[in-house]
PLY file of the C-alpha trace (Angstrom):
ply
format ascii 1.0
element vertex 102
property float x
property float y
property float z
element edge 101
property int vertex1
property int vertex2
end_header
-3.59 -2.63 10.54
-3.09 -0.96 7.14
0.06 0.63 6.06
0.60 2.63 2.76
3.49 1.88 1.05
5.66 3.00 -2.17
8.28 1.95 -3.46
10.54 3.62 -5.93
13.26 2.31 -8.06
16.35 5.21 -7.75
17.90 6.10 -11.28
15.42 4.15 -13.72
14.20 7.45 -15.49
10.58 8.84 -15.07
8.08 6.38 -16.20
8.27 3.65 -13.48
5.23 1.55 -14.13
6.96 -1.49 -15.18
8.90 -1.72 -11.85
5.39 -0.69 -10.23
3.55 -3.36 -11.28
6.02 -6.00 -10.21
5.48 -4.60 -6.70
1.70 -4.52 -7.12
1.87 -8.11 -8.12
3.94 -9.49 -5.30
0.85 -7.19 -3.05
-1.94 -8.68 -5.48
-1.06 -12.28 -5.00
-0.58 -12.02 -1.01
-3.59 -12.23 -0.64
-4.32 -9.32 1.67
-6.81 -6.63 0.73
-5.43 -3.41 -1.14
-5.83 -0.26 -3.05
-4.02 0.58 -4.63
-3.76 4.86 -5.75
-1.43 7.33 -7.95
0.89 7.92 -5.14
0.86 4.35 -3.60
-0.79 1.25 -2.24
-2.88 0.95 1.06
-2.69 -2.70 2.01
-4.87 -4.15 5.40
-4.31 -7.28 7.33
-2.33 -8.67 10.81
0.93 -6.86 11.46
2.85 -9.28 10.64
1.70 -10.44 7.22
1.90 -6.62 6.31
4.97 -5.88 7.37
6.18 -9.40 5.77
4.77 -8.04 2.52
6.29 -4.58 2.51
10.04 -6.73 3.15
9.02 -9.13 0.52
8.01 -5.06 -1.92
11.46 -3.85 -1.12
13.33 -6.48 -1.50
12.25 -7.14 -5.19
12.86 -3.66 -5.81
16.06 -4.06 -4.78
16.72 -7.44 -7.25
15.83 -4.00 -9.80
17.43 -1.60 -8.91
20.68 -0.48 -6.96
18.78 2.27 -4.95
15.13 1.79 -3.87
13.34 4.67 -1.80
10.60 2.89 0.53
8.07 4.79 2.26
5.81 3.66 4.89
2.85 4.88 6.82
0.69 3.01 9.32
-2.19 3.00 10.84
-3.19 0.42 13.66
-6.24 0.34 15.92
-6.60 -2.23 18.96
-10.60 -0.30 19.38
-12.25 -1.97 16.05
-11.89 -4.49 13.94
-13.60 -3.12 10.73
-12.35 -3.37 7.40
-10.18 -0.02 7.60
-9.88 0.23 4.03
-13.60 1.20 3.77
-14.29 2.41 7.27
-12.01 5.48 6.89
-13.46 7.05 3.72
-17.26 6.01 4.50
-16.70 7.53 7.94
-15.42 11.16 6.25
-18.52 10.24 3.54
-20.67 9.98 6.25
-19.44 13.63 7.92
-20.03 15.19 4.56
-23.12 13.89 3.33
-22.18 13.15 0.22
-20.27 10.25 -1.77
-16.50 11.25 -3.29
-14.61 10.63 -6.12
-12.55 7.06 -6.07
0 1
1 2
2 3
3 4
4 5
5 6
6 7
7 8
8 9
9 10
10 11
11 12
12 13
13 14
14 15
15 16
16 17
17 18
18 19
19 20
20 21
21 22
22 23
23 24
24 25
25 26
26 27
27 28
28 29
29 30
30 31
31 32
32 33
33 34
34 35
35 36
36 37
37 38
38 39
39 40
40 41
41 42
42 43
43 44
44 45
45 46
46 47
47 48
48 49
49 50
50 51
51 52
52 53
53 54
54 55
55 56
56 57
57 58
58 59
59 60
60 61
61 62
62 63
63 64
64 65
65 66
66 67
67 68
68 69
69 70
70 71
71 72
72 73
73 74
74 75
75 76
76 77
77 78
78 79
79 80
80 81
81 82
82 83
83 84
84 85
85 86
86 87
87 88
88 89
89 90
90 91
91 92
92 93
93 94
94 95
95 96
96 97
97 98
98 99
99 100
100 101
């Protein structure tokens, strides 16, 4: 499976990396593989350690703030067992011939 995830403090101003990065390290240490990008993280592993880890995100979020806005998106595929994370862009590489931007 991999889900992307953000989540944002409500009310703490405009420059949210401090609160950002105490997400990203809860993500970092799990141990699962992630990327993490300017709108949010993609994080791959079993269902349940991912959606452990995106209670575990909010939650924190929540010890900071009084209103936390959580998104969620996920992917899951029962057909392969590749490493998504690398699958899906080499896959659209592939179909254009030509290595993008990361």
């Amino acid at each position: 499976m991999i889900a992307e995830i953000s989540v944002v403090p409500i009310g703490k101003g405009t420059d949210l990396a401090r609160y950002v990065a105490k997400i990203v390290k809860i993500i970092d240490e799990s141990g699962l593989d992630y990327k993490l990008n300017a709108m949010g993280t993609v994080i791959e592993g079993d269902s349940e350690r991912v959606f452990d880890l995106i209670q575990k995100c909010h939650n924190k979020m929540l010890e900071l703030s009084e209103r936390v806005y959580t998104t969620v998106k996920i992917d899951e595929r029962k057909d392969k067992k590749v490493n998504m994370l690398e699958h899906k862009v080499l896959a659209v590489e592939k179909e254009l011939g030509k290595i993008l931007k990361k």
